[in-house]
C-alpha positions as CSV (number, residue, x, y, z in Angstrom):
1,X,119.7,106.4,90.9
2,X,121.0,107.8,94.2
3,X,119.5,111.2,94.0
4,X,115.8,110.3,93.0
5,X,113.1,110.4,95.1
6,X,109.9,108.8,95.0
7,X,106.7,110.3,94.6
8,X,103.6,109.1,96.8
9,X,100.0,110.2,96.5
10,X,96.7,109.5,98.6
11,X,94.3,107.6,96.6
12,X,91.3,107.0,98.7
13,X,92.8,107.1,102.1
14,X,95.7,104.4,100.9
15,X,99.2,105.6,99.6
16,X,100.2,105.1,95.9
17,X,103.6,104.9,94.7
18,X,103.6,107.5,91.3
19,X,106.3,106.0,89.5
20,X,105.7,108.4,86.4
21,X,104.6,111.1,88.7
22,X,101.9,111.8,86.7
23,X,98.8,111.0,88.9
24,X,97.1,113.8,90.2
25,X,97.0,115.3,94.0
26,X,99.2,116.8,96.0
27,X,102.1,114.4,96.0
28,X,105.2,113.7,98.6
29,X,108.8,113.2,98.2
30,X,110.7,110.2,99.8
31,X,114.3,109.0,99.1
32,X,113.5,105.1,98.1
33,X,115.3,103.7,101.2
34,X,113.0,102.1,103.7
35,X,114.8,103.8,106.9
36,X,113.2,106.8,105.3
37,X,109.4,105.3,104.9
38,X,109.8,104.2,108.4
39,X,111.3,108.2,109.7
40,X,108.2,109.2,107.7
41,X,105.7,107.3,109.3
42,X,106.7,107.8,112.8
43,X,106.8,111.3,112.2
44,X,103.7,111.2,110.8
45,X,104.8,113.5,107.9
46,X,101.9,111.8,105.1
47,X,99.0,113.0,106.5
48,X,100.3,116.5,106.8
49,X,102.5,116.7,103.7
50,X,99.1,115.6,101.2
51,X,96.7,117.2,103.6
52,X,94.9,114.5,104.1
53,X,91.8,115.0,106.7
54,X,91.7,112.4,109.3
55,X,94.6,110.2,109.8
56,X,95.8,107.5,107.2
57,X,94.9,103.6,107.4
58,X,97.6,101.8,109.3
59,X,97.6,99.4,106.0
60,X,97.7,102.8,104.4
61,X,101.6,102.6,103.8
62,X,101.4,98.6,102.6
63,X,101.9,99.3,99.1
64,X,105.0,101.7,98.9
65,X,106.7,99.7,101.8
66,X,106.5,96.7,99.0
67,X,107.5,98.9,96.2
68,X,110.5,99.8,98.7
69,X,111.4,96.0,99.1
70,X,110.9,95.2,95.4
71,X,113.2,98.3,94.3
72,X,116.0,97.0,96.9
73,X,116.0,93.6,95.9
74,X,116.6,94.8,92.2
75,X,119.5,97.0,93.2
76,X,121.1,94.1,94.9
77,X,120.5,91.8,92.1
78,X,122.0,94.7,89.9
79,X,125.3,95.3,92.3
80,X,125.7,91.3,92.6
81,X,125.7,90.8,88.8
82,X,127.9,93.9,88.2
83,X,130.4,92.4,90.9
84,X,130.0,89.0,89.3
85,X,130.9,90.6,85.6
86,X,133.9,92.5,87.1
87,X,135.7,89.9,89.0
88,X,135.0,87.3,85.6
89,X,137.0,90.3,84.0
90,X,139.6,90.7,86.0
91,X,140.3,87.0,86.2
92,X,141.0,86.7,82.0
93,X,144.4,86.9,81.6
94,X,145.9,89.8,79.6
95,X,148.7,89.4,77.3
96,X,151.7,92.1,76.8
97,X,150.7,92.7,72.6
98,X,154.8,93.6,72.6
């Protein structure tokens, strides 16, 4: 999961997060990390990478910021109960089968 990027396309004037990059437009690329949605936004890289005319909404950006926040939550839910099922493992005694 560490090399995917997320799709976003402009769907009138708001961004949309294309999870099965399927919708159509000119789309952009993002790593899902939010330092990167932030680095993207105050560079002002949207408008130009879709070729959007005018500027973007300043609630433009609301709904792949929460896709962001939902997607980290998950992956820390996921690390957390893959720590929690290693350490239960490596506390079960093993016996020497000689």
């Amino acid at each position: 999961m560490a090399g995917e990027l997320l799709r976003v396309v402009a769907v009138n004037g708001h961004l949309v997060v294309d999870v099965r990059r399927r919708l159509p437009g000119r789309g952009a690329w993002l790593h899902p990390v939010p330092e990167c949605l932030v680095k993207a936004e105050r560079r002002r890289a949207f408008p130009r990478a879709l070729r959007v005319p005018g500027v973007l909404g300043v609630d433009a950006l609301g709904e792949v910021r929460q896709y962001l926040e939902h997607h980290l939550e998950r992956l820390t839910e996921h690390s957390q109960d893959a720590g929690a099922a290693r350490i239960q493992s490596e506390s079960r005694k093993q016996v020497d089968p000689s």
